[in-house]
C-alpha positions in Angstrom: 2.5 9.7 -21.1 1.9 6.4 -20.4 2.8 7.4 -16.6 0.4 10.5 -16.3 -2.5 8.1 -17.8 -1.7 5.2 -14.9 -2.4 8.1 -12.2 -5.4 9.6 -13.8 -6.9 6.0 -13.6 -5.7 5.8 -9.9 -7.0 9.1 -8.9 -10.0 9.5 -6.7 -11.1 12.8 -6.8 -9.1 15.5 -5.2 -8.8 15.5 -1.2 -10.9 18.7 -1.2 -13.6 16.3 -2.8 -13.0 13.1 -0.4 -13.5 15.8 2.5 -16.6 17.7 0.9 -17.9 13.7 0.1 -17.4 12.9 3.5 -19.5 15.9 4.9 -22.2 15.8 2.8 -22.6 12.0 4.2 -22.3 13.5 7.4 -25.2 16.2 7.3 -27.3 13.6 5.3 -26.8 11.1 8.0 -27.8 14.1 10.8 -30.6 15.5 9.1 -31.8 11.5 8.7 -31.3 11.2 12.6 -33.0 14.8 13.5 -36.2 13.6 11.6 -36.4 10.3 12.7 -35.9 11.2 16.2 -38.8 13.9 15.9 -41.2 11.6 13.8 -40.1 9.1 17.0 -40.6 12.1 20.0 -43.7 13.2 18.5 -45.1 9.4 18.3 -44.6 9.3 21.8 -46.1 12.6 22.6 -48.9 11.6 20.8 -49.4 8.4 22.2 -48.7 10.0 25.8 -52.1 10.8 27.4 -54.3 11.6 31.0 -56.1 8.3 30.8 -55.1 5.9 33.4 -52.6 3.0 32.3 -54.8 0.1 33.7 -51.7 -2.3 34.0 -50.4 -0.2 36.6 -53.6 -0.8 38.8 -54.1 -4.1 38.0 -50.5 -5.0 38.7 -51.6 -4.7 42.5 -54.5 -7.0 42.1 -53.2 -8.6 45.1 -53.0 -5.8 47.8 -56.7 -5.0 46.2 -58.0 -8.3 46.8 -56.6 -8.3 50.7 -57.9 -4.6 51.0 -54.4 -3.3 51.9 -55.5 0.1 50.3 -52.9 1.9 52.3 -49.7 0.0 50.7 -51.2 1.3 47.4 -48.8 4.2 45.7 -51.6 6.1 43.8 -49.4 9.0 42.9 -46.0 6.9 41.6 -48.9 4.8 39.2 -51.1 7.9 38.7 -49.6 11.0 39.1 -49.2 13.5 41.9 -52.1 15.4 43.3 -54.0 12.0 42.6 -56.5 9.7 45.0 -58.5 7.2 44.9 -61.7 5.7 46.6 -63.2 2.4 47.6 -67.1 2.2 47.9 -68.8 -1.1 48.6 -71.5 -3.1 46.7 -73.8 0.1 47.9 -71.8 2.6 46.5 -70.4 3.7 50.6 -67.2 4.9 50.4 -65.5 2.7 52.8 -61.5 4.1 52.3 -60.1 7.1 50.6 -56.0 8.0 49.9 -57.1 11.6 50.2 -59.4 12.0 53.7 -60.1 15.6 52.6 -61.8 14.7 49.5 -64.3 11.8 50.4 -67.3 12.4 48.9 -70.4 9.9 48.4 -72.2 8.3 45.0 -75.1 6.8 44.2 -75.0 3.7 41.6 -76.4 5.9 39.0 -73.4 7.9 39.6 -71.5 5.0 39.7 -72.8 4.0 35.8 -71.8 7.0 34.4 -68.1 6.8 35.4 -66.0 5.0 32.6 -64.2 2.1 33.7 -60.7 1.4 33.6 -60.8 -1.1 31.6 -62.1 0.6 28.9 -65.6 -1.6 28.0 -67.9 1.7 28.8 -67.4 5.3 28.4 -70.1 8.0 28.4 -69.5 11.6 26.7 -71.9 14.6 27.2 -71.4 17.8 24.8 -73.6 21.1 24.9 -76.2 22.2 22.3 -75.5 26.4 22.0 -77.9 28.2 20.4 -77.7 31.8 18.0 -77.1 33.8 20.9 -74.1 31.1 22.4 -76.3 30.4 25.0 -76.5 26.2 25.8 -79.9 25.4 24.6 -79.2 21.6 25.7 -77.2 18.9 25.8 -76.2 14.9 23.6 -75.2 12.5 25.8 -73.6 9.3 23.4 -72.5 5.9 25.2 -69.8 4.1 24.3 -68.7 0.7 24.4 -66.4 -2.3 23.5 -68.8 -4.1 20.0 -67.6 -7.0 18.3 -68.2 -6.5 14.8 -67.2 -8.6 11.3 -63.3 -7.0 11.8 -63.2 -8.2 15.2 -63.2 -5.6 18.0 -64.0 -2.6 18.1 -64.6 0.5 20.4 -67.9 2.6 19.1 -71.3 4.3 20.0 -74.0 2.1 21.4 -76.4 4.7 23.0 -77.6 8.1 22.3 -79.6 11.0 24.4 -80.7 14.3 24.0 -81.5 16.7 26.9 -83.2 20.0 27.1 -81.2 22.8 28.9 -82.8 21.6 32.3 -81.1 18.3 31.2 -84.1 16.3 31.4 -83.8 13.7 28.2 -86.6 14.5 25.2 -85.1 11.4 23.8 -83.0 8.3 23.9 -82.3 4.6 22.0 -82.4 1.7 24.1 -78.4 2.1 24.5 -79.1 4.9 27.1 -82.0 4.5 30.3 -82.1 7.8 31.6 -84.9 10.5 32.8 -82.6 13.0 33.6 -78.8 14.2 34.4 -78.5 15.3 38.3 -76.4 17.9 39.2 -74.2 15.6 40.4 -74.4 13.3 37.2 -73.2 16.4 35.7 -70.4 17.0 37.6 -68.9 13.5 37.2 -69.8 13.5 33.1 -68.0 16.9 33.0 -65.5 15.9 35.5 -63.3 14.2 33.1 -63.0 17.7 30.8 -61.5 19.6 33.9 -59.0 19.3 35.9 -59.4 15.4 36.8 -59.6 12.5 35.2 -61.8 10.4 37.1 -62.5 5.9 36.1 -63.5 2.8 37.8 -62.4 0.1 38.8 -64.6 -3.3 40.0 -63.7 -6.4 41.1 -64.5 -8.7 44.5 -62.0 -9.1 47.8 -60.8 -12.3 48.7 -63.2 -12.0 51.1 -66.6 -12.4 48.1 -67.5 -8.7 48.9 -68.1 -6.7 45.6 -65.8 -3.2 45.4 -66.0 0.0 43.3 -62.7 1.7 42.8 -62.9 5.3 41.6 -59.5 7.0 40.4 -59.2 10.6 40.6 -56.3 11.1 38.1 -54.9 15.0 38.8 -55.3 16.8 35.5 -53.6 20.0 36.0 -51.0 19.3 33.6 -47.9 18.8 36.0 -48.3 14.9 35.2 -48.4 15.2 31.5 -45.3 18.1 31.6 -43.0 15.7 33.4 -43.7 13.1 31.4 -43.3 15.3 27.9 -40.4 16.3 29.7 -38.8 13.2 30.2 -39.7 12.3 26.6 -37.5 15.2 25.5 -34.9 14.3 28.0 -34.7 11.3 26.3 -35.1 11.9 23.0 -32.3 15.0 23.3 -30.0 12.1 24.9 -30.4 9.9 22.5 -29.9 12.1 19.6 -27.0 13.4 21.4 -25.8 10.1 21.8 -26.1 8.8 18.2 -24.6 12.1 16.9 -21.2 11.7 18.8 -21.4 8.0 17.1 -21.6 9.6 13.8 -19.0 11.9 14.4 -16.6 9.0 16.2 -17.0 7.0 12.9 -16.7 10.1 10.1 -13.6 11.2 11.8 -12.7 7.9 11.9 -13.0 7.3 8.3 -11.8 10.4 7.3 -8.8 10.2 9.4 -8.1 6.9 7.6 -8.6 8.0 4.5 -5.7 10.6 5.0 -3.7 8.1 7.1 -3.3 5.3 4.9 -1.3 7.0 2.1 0.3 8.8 4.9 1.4 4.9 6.3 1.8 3.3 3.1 4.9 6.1 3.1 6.9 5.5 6.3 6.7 1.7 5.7 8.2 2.2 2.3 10.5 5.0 3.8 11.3 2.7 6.2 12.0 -0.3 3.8 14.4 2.4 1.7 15.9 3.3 4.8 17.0 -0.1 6.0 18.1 -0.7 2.3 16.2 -1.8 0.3 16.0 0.3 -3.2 13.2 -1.5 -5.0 10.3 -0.1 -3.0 7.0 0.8 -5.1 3.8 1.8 -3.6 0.6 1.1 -5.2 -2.1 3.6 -4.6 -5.4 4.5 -5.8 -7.4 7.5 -3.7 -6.9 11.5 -3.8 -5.2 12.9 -6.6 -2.8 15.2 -4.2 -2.0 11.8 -2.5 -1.3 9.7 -6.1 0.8 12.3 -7.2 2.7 12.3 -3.4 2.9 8.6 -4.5 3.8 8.8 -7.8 6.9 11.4 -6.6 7.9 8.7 -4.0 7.9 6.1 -6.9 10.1 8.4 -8.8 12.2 9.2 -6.2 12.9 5.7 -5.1 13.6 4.4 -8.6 16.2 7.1 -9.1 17.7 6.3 -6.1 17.8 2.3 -7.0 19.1 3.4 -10.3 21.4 5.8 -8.6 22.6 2.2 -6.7 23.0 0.6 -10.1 25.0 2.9 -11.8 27.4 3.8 -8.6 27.8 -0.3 -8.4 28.8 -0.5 -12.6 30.8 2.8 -12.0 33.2 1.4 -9.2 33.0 -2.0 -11.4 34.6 0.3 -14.6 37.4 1.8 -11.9 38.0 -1.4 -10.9 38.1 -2.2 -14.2 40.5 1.2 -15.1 42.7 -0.1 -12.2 43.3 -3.2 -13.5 43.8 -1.6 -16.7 46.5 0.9 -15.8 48.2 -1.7 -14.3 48.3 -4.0 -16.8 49.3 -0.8 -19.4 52.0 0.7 -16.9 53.6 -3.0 -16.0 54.9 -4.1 -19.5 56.9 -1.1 -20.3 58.3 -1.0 -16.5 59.1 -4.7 -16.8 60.6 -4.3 -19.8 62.8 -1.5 -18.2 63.9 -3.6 -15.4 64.5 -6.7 -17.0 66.9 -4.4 -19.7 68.2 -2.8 -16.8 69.3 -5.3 -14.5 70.7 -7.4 -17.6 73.0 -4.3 -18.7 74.1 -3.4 -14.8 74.9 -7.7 -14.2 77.3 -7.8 -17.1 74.9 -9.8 -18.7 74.8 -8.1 -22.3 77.7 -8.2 -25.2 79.1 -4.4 -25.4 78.4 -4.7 -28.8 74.4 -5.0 -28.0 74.1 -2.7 -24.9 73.2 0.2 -26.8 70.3 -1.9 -28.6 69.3 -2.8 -24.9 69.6 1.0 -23.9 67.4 2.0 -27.1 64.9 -0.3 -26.0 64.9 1.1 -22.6 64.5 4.4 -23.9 61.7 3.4 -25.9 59.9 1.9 -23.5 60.7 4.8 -21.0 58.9 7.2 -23.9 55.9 5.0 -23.9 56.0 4.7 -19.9 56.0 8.8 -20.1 53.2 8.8 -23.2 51.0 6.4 -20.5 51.3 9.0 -18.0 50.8 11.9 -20.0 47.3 10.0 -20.8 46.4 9.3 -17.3 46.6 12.8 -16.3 45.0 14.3 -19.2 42.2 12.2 -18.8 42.1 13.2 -15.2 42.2 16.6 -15.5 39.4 16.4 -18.0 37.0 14.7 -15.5 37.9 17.1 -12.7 34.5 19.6 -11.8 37.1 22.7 -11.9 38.3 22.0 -15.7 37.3 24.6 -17.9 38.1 25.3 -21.4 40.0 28.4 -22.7 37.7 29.5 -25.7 38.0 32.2 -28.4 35.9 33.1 -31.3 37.5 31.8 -34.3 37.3 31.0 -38.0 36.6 27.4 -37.3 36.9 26.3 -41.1 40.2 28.1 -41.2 41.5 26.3 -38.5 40.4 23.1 -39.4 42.5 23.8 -42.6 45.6 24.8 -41.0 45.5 21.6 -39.2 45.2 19.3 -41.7 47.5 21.0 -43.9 50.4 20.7 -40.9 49.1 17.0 -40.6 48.7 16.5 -44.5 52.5 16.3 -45.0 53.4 13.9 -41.7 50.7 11.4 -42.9 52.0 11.5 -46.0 55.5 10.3 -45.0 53.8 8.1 -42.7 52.4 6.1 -45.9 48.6 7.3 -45.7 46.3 9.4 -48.2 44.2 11.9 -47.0 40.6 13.3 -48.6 39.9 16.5 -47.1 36.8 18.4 -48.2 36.3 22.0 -46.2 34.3 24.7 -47.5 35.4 27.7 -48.4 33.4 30.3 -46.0 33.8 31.7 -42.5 31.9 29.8 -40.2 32.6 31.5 -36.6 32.5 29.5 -33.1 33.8 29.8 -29.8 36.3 27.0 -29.3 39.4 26.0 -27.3 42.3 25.5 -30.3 44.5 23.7 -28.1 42.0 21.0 -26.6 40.0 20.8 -30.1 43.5 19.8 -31.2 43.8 17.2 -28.8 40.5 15.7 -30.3 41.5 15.4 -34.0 44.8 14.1 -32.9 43.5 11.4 -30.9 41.2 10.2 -33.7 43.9 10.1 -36.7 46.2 8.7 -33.9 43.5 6.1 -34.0 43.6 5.9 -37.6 47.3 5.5 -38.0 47.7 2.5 -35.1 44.8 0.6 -36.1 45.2 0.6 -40.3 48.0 -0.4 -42.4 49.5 1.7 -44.8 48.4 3.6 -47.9 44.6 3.5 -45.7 42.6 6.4 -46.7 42.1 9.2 -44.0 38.7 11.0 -44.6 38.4 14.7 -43.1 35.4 16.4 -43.8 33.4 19.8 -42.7 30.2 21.2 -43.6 27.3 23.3 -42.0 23.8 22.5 -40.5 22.1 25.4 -40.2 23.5 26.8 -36.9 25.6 23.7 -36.2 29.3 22.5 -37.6 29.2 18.9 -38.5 32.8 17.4 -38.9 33.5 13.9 -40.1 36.7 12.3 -39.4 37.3 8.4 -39.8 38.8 5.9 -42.7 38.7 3.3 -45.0 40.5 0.7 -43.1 40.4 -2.3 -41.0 37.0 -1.1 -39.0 35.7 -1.1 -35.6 35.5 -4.2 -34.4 32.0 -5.1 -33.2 32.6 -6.4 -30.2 33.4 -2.7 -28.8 31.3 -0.6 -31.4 29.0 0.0 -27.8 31.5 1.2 -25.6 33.8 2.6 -27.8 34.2 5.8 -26.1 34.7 4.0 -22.7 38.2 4.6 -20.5 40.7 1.8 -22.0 38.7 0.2 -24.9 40.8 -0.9 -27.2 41.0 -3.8 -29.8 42.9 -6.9 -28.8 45.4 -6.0 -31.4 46.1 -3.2 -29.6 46.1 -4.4 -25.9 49.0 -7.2 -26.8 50.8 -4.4 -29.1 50.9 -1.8 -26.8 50.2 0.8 -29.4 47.2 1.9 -27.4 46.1 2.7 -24.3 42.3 2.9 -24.4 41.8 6.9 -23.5 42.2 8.4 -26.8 38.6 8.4 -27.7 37.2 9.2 -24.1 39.8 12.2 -24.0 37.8 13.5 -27.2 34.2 12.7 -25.6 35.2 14.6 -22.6 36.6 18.1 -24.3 33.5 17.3 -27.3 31.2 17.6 -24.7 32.6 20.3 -22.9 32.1 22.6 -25.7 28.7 21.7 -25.6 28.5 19.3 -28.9 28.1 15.7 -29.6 30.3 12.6 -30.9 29.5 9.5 -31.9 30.6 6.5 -33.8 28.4 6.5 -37.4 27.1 3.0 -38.1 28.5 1.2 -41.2 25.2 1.9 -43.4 25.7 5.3 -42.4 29.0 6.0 -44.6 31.3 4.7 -47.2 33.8 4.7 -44.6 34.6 1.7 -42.3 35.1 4.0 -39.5 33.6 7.5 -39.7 33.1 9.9 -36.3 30.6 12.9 -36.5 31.0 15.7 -34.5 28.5 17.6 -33.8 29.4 21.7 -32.7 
């Protein structure tokens, strides 16, 4: 529990999620760029116009001044299809860019065109009647005012003019009797197809100079430059949106890569052997519980480590054991044996020394007997022999064969069995071995006139037998590991009335039957040592 709550805390979502998260950013961020780069585009297409940039003229105030009107590019400043004039202080065209379209002015002409600058600008607009027809014309000036705000660009002369444009009235902003044909032209001029300004200023030379502008209006200007402007503005969106898609791969690739890192390293560090590797990880839930796995995974395996290095430390332990269990009898047997065949022993006591051999050849035999049972029980082909049987009735048949041998032997036995028929599957022979083992236990570890307690009883679909004693106890030194290969007392060890596998033989055929044995704690019975099994 406590586990599955430390990755719900670390989980972030699901990597479906992280991905879906990362998109949404992504068409956020693209729909923010498409509408700033149109609010931007149409800013400049707003601000992008036919009038004349006047920095581009005056930039070559000094070919102007010298009157090298040939090195002037009109059409790179202006636009293609453009020309320009120069007339002198009595409006005489004196050099034109275009020789086909010199034409001649008068200086009333001359005031009505606006000047590059921007300080005078004159606008005429008709007067239509019912019919549609122009019934006359308002001509407005105007001009650069200062005012309170500062300055400011507004009207500072008005006209009106019958249809024979001939003025019927006028403020003192406008001096005019009448609008030539010509006058006409230029006013109107600037609505067409040209967009025509001024330009004044005085050679090096002290001679006064009009510069007129004919700026070509037929659109091909203002396209190109509209089209550059969506050249540009399609470049640069282009160019930002790779940017954004360079830096949400980017983070989505290493989003998916760190987990994906954090693993080799640590598979890595486990291959090269070390078994305490942990990764701690916080992000998608599919990657937590890859993480949590890995976790799992490696502390199994560094448990795995631990237990392989205390089970060769028991083998060694066994070895050392065996040993030590099959060298006393064996150097008993030599030392007898050489003693007898040297001539060494009375004729009146060989046969003691012979009995003695024998006896410890018995045990030597009893040792190996052991050993191999024990073995055999631990190999992955052993299999029990099981039949259905009366399992009360043969627990009764038992004790009453045993009843009379531990009676001679000097000890009392309580046996308490009830009288049904509780069936189970069990292998008589190795069940045998079991209750023999433990009364062996019983009958090498406890004095005479001990009492032997053997006890069955049913709960619910489980047989609970009790077999133990009222004698000397466990002592608690080995309560733990009673049932591990050669655990015995120290009584035992130096008496060599045990060798240690008894109790492990029963764990191992217990178990194989599918059933549990323990060693009950003292509070747990009225016997010093009392073993439940548990079928």
């Amino acid at each position: 529990m406590k586990n599955i709550l430390s990755s719900m805390k670390r989980e972030r979502g699901t990597l479906y999620s992280l991905v879906t998260r990362y998109y949404l950013f992504f068409a956020a961020a693209v729909l923010l760029l498409a509408f700033l780069v149109v609010e931007i585009t149409d800013d400049f297409l707003t601000r992008t116009n036919v009038t004349i940039d006047a920095n581009r003229i005056i930039s070559n105030r000094d070919l102007l001044l010298s009157e090298k009107y040939d090195k002037l590019n009109i059409s790179r400043n202006v636009g293609e299809n453009s020309y320009f004039e120069i007339l002198d202080d009595k409006a005489q065209v004196i050099y034109s860019s275009d020789k086909s379209k010199t034409k001649k002015y008068s200086r009333e002409e001359l005031e009505l065109i606006p000047d590059i600058l921007g300080n005078t600008y004159y606008y005429i607009d008709s007067v239509l009647g019912n019919n549609g027809e122009t019934t006359g014309y308002v001509l407005q000036k105007y001009s650069t005012v200062f005012a309170k705000d500062g300055e400011q660009f507004g009207t500072i002369g008005v006209a009106v003019l019958d249809e024979n444009r001939n003025v019927v009235y006028s403020d003192s902003g406008i001096n005019l009797k009448h609008i030539s044909d010509k006058e006409f032209e230029i006013l109107y001029e600037n609505g067409g197809d040209t967009y025509l300004q001024k330009y004044e200023f005085t050679t090096n030379d002290e001679q006064e100079r009009t510069m007129l502008i004919h700026q070509d209006f037929n659109y091909t200007s203002l396209n190109n430059a509209y089209r550059k402007i969506y050249t540009t503005a399609i470049l640069v969106f282009l160019l930002i949106l790779a940017a954004f898609v360079v830096f949400f791969v980017f983070n989505t690739a290493l989003a998916v890569r760190r987990p994906i890192n954090m693993l080799e390293d640590a598979m890595t560090d486990l291959g090269s052997g070390n078994k305490d590797v942990a990764i701690s990880y916080s992000g998608p839930k599919e990657f937590v519980h890859i993480v949590d796995s890995f976790n799992d995974m490696a502390g199994k395996l560094s448990n795995a480590e631990k237990e392989k290095q205390k089970l060769e430390e028991e083998r060694q332990k066994m070895l050392a054991d065996i040993s030590h269990d099959l060298k006393t009898p064996i150097t008993v047997i030599q030392g007898y044996a050489k003693a007898v065949a040297d001539g060494m022993v009375p004729e009146n006591e060989q046969k003691k020394y012979l009995d003695t051999i024998s006896s410890k050849a018995d045990i030597l035999s009893e040792l190996i007997n052991t050993f191999y049972e024990y073995s055999k029980l631990e190999h992955p082909e052993f299999q029990l022999y099981k039949k259905e049987c009366d399992i009360c009735e043969y627990f009764r048949e038992y004790l009453a064969a045993k009843y009379d041998e531990l009676d001679i032997a000097g000890y009392e036995m309580k046996i308490d069995i009830p009288e049904e028929k509780i069936l189970k599957p069990i292998d008589e022979a190795q069940l045998k071995r079991v209750f023999e083992n433990i009364i062996a236990n019983s009958v090498k570890s406890n004095p005479k006139g001990t009492l032997i307690c053997a006890e069955m009883k049913k709960v619910r679909e489980k047989v609970v037998i009790h077999l133990g004693d009222n004698g000397v106890g466990v002592p608690v030194s080995i309560r733990g590991e009673i049932f591990k290969p050669f655990i015995v007392g120290d009584d035992a060890r130096t008496s060599g009335k045990g060798t240690g596998l008894g109790l492990s033989i029963a764990k191992l055929i217990v178990e194989a039957h599918g059933g549990t044995i323990r060693l009950m704690d003292e509070n747990e019975s009225d016997y010093s040592t009392m073993f439940e099994i548990v079928l």
